[in-house]
C-alpha positions as CSV (number, residue, x, y, z in Angstrom):
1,X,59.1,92.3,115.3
2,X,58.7,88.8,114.0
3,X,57.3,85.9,116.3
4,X,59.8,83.5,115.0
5,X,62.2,85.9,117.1
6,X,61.2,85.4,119.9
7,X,61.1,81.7,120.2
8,X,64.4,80.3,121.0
9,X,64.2,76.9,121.4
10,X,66.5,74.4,123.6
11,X,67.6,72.2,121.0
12,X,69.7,69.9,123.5
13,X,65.9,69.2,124.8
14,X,64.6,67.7,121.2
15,X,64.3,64.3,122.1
16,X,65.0,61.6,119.1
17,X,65.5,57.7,119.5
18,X,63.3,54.7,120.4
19,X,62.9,53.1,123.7
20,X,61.7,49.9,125.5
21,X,58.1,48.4,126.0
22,X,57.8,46.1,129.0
23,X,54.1,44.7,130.4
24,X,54.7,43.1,133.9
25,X,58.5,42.5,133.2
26,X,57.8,40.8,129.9
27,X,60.3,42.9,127.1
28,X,58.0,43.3,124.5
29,X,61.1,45.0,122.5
30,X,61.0,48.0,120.3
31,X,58.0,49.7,118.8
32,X,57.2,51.8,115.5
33,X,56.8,55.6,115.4
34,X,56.5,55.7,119.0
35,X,54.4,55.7,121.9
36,X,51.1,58.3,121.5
37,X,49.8,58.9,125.6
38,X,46.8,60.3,125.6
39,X,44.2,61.9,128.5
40,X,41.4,63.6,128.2
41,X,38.6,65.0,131.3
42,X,34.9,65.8,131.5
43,X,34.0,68.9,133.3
44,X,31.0,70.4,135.0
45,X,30.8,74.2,135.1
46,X,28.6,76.0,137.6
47,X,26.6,79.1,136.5
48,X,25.3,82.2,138.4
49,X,22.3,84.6,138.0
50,X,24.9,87.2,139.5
51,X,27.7,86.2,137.0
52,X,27.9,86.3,133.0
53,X,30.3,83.4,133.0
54,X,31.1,80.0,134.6
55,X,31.6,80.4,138.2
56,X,33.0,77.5,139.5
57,X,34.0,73.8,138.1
58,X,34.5,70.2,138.7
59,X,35.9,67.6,137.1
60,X,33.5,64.8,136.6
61,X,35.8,62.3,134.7
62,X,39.2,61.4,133.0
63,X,40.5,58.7,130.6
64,X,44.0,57.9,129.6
65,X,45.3,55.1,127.2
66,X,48.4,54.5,125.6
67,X,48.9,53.3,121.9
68,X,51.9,52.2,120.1
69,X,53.0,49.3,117.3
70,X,54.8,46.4,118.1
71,X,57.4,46.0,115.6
72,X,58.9,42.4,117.0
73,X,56.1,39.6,116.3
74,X,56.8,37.3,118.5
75,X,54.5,35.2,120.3
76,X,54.3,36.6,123.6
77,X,53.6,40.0,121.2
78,X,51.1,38.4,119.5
79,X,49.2,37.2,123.0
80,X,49.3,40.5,124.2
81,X,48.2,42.4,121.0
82,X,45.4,40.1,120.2
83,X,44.5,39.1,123.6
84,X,45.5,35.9,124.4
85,X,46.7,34.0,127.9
86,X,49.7,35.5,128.5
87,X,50.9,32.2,130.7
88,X,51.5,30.1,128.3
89,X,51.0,26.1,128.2
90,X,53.1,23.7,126.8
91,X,53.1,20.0,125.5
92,X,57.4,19.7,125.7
93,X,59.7,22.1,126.7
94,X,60.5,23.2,123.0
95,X,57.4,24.0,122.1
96,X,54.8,27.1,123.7
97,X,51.6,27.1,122.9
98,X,49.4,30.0,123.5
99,X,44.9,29.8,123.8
100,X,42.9,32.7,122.4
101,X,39.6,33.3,123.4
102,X,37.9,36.3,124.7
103,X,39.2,37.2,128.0
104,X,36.3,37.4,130.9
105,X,37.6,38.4,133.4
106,X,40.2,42.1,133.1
107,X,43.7,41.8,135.1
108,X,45.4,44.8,135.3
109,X,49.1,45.2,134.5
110,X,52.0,47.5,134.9
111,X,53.5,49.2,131.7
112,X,56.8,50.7,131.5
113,X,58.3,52.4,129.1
114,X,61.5,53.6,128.6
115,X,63.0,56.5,126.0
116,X,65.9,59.7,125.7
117,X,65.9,61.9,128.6
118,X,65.6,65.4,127.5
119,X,67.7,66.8,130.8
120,X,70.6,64.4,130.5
121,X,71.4,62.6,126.7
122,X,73.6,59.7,128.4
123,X,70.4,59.5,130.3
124,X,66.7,58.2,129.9
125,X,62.9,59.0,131.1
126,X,60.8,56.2,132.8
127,X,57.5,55.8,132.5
128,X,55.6,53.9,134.6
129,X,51.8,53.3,134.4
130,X,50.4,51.0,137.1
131,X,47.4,49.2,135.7
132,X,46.6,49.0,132.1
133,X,44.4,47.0,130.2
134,X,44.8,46.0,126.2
135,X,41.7,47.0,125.0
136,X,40.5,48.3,121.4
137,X,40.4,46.4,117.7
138,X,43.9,44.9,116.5
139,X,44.8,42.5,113.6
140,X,47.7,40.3,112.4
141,X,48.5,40.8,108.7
142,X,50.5,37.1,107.9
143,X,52.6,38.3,104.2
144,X,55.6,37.3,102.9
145,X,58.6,39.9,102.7
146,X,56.6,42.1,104.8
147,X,56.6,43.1,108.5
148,X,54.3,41.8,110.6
149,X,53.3,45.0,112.9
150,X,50.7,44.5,116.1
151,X,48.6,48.0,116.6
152,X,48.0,47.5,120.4
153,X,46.1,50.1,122.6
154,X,46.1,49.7,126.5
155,X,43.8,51.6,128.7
156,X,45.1,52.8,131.9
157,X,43.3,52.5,135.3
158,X,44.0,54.8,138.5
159,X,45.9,53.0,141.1
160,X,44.9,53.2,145.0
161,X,46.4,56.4,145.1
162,X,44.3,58.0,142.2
163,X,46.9,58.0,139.8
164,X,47.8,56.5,136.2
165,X,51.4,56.9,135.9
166,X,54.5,58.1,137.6
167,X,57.1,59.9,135.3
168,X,61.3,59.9,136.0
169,X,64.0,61.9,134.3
170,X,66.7,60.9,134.5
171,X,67.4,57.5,134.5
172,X,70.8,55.6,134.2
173,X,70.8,53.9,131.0
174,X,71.7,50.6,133.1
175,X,68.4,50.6,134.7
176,X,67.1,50.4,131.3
177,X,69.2,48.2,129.6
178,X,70.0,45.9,132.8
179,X,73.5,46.3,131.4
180,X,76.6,48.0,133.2
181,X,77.9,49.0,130.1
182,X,81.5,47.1,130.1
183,X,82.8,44.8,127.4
184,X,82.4,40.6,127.8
């Protein structure tokens, strides 16, 4: 009997499409070969004279960022990618001007992302995390006939409650879109 046999896959589950980025309501628009979430924990194992093996185990630690590309270059983009003050000044009401410099003191903010729901396909998935920070290297490549892509990485920090993100499936595609879907 052949492995392959035995998988049967749900293909109504494959997931395929883009989604929105937002950071504290701000649409930062689409984003390039997705969103990449990743965790990882530190464990301690305890041993035994009486026992060949671990016995027991804690974990000690656990990190979670999330890293996608910024395919819009716009200048609130640009802020957040490359660090900037996100509340902007201005010297007339056509113009914004935004102030690099580094940042000294951290302010955590809430990142939601939206995509496909793989229980409902007129439906999406939410995530939510609670408090991120940009963190990490990221450039600006200024070319003509070329897109301008923003690498960003944010690092996410537990909430009160000891959590990184909250997760929800399905979603009404007008929560997401903040449209009800009719013609103008």
């Amino acid at each position: 009997m052949s492995v392959n046999r035995t998988v049967n896959p749900n293909t109504e589950q494959i997931i395929q499409g883009a989604g929105k980025i937002k950071l504290d309501s701000i649409d930062l628009g689409s984003f390039r070969d997705g969103v990449t979430i990743t965790y990882s924990s530190t464990e301690t194992f305890t041993r035994s004279d009486y026992a060949l093996g671990e016995i027991d185990g804690e974990v000690t630690g656990s990190e979670m960022s999330v890293n996608t590309i910024l395919e819009q270059a716009t200048a609130t983009n640009i802020c957040v990618a490359l660090g900037g003050n996100t509340s902007s000044s201005s010297s007339s009401s056509s113009s914004i001007i935004y102030d690099f410099g580094p940042e000294m003191a951290m302010a955590p903010k809430e990142l939601v992302l939206h995509g496909a729901s793989a229980l409902d396909k007129t439906k999406g998935r939410r995530f939510t995390f609670f408090r991120v920070i940009r963190v990490g290297q990221t450039g600006q490549t200024l070319r003509r006939g070329t897109e301008q892509l923003l690498p960003v990485t944010f690092k996410c920090l537990l909430n009160g409650s000891g959590k990184y993100f909250r997760m929800e499936e399905p979603v009404s595609l007008e929560e997401i879109t903040g449209d009800s879907g009719g013609e103008e």
